[in-house]
N, C-alpha and C positions, 0 to 999 in steps of 0.2 A: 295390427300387432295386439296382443291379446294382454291382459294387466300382469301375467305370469314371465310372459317373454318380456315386456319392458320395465318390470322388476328385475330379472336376471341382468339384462343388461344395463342397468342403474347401477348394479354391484359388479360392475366390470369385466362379467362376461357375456358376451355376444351371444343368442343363439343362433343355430343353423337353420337350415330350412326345416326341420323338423322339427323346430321349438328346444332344442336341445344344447346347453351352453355350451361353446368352446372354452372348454375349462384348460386343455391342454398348452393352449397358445401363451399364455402369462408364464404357464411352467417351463416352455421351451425357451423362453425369452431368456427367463432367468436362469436357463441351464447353459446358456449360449453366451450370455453374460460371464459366468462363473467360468467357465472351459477358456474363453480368453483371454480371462488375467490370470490365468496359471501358468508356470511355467517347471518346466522339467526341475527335480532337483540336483541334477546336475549341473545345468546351465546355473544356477543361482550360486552353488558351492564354486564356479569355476569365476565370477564375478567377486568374490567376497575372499578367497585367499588365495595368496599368491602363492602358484604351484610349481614346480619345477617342469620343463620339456617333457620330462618322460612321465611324468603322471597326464600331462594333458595329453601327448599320444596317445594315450590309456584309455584318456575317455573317449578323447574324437576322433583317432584315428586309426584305433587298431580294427578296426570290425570291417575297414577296407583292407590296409596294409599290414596285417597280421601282426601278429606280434615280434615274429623277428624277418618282418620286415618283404617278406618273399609274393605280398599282393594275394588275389582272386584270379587265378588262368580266364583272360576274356573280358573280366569286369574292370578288375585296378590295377592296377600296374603294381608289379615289383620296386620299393626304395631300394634293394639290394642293387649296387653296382650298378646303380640309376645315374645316366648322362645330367641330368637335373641334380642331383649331388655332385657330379663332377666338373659341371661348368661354373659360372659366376654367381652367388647367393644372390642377384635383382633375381633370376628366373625364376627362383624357387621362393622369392617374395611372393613376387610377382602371380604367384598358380596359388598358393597360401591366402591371397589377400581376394584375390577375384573370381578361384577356381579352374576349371574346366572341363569342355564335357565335348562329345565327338571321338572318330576311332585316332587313337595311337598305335602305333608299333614299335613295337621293341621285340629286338631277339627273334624276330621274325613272328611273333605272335600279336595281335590286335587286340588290343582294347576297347571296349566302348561303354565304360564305365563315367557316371559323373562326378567330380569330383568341386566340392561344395566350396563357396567365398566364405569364407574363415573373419571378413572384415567388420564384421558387426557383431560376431559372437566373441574374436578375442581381442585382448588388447593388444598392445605394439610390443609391450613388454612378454606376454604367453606367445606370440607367435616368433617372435628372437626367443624364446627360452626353448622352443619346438624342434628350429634351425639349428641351433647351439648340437641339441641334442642328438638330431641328424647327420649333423657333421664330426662326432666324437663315435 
């Protein structure tokens, strides 16, 4: 190793085989660092006030289940005049809390959309405010 190359590396960057420091690796680290204690600010504003059903639809549900309600033909399913509104509020906990994903049919059309566990992003309180809302 030559006094230049284990100078470089005394100041905390390696060289490569070329004598050449990997300056990039401490900046990836630190860029890698930084990217995973961020979080959307969405997710933080839905954490911090408590928001009614239809504003959280707003955020986390409309971009599957449109806005009034009528799904992605193929991807998500229709809430309008959805069997899951019409049966007992566990089922629609129940898909709310844990998701699902796989084909559906409805109306003679197939789904194979997936639909996300809602259990760690909302509390107990936004996902009854979601329901509430659903069912009015």
């Amino acid at each position: 190793m030559t006094d230049s190359a284990f100078v470089r590396n005394r100041q905390g960057s390696s060289p490569n085989k070329h004598g050449q420091p990997y300056f990039w690796v401490p900046l990836a680290i630190a860029l890698l660092a930084l990217l995973a204690s961020c979080k959307p600010a969405e997710d933080q504003n839905l954490a911090q006030a408590p928001l009614t059903g239809r504003e959280i639809y707003q955020a986390r549900c409309i971009a599957c289940h449109q806005a009034d309600g009528g799904g992605i033909p193929g991807i998500c399913p229709p809430l309008l005049n959805s069997p899951l509104l019409a049966g007992p509020p566990e089922v629609l906990i129940h898909v709310l809390l844990l998701g699902r994903k796989g084909p559906l049919v409805r109306g003679g059309t197939t789904y194979n959309g997936v639909m996300p566990a809602w259990k760690f992003d909302l509390t107990d309180a936004q996902i009854t405010a979601v329901i509430n809302d659903l069912y009015t």
